[in-house]
C-alpha positions in Angstrom: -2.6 -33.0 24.1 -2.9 -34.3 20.4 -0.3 -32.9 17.6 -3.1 -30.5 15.8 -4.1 -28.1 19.1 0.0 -26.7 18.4 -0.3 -26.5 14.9 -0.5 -23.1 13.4 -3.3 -22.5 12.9 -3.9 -22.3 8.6 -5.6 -25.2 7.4 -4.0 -28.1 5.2 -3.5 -27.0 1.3 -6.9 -29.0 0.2 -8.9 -27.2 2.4 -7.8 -23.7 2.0 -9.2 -24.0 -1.3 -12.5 -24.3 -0.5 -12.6 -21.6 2.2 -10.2 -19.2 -0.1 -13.1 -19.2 -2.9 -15.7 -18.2 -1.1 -17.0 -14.7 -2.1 -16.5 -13.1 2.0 -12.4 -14.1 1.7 -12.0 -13.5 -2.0 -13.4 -9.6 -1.4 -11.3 -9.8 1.8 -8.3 -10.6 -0.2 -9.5 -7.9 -2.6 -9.4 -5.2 0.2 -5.9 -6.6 1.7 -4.3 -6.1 -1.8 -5.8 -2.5 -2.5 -4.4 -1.0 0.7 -0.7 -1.9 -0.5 -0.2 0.8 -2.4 3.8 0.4 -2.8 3.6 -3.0 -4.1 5.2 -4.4 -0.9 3.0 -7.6 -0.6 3.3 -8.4 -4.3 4.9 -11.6 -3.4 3.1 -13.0 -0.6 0.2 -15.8 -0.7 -3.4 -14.9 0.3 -3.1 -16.9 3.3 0.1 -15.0 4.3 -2.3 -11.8 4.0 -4.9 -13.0 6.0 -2.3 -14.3 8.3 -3.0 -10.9 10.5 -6.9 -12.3 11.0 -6.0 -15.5 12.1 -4.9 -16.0 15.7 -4.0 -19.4 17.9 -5.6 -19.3 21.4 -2.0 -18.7 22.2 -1.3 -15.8 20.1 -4.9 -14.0 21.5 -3.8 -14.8 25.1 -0.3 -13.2 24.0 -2.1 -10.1 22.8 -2.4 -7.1 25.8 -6.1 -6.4 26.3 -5.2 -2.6 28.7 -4.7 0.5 26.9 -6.2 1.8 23.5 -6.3 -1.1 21.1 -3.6 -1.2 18.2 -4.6 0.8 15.4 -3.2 -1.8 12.8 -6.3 -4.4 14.6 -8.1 -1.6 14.5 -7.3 -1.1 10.4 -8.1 -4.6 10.1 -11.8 -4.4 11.9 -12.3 -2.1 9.4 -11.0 -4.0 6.5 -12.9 -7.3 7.4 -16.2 -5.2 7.8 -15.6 -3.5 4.2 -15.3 -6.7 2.6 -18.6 -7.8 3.6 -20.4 -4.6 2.7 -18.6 -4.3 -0.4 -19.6 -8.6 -1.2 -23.0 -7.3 -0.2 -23.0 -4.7 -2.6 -21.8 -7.1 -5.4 -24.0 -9.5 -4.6 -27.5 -7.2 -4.7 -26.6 -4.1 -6.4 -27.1 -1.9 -3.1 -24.8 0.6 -2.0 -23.9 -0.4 1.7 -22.1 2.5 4.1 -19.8 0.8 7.0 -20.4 2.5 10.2 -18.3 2.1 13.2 -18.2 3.8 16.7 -15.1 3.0 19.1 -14.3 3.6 22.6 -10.5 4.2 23.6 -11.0 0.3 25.8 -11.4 -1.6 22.8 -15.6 -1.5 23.0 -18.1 -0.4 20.4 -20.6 -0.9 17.8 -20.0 -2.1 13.7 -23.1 -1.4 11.3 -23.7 -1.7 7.5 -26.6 0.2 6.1 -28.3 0.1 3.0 -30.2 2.6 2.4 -32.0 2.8 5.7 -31.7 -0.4 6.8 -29.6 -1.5 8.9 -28.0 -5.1 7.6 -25.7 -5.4 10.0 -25.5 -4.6 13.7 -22.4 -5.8 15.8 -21.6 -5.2 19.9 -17.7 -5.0 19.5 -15.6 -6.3 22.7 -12.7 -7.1 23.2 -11.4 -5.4 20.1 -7.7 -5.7 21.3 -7.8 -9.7 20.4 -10.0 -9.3 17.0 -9.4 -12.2 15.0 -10.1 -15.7 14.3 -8.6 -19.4 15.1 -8.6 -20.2 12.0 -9.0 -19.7 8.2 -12.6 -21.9 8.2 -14.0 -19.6 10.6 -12.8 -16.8 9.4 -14.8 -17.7 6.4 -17.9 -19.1 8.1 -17.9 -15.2 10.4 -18.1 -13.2 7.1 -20.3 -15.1 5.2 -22.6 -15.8 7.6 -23.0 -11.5 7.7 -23.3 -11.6 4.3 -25.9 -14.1 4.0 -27.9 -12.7 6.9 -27.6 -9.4 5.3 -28.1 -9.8 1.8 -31.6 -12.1 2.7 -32.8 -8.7 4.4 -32.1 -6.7 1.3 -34.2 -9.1 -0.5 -36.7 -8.6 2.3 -37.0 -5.3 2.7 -35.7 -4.2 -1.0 -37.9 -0.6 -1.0 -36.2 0.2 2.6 -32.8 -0.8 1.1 -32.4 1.3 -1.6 -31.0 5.0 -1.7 -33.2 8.0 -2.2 -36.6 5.3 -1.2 
């Protein structure tokens, strides 16, 4: 087994860069920072708050998939699906309404609408282990929403907006 399969699973300084400007983790970073309404993470590094969205294959495996799933991986489902409707909103003016229907086994359904199109439609599974090996796909997962979903606003721009 080579030296980087243990490694944790942040990528090297130069490369977090890149992946901590994009417009998905800056709004995700946004939305960590407004929920800490005491001031408590103050001090801490935006990788250290998106530490809670990244997960080594060990950690997920470590994670109990029986019983309700944890309402904080719960909070953060939420939290990573706002920051792509609110980056959606920034980036084409539209008012985008997160949607999310769970069952008590960790099973359910994520959409974003604008207007009254749907711009984002995702089967949840598995909610119990939500997150993501690391930082670059982290990244890649919510832009690749937010570029799928803003190119259907664009598409459909008279079913998009409110009161059409």
């Amino acid at each position: 087994m080579n030296a980087t399969a243990t490694a944790t699973p942040e990528l090297a300084p130069e490369s977090d860069e890149a992946f901590l400007s994009t417009p998905f983790v800056q709004q995700l970073i946004k939305q960590m920072r407004a929920q800490d309404t005491h001031g408590s993470w103050e001090g801490k590094t935006d990788l250290q708050l998106l530490k809670p969205f990244i997960h080594t294959a060990e950690e997920r495996r470590a994670l109990p998939i029986l019983g309700d799933p944890d309402p904080e991986t719960l909070w953060h489902l939420e939290i990573f699906y706002n920051a792509i409707a609110v980056a959606i909103e920034r980036e084409t003016g539209q008012m985008v309404s997160p949607m999310m229907k769970m069952s008590h086994e960790g099973f359910g359904r994520m959409v974003l609408i604008a207007g009254r199109l749907v711009v984002v439609n995702k089967q949840l599974r598995d909610v119990h282990r939500f997150g993501f090996p690391s930082l670059a796909k982290l990244s890649d997962a919510g832009s690749k929403f937010l570029t799928e979903a803003v190119a259907m606003i664009r598409e459909f721009p008279a079913v998009a907006q409110y009161g059409a």
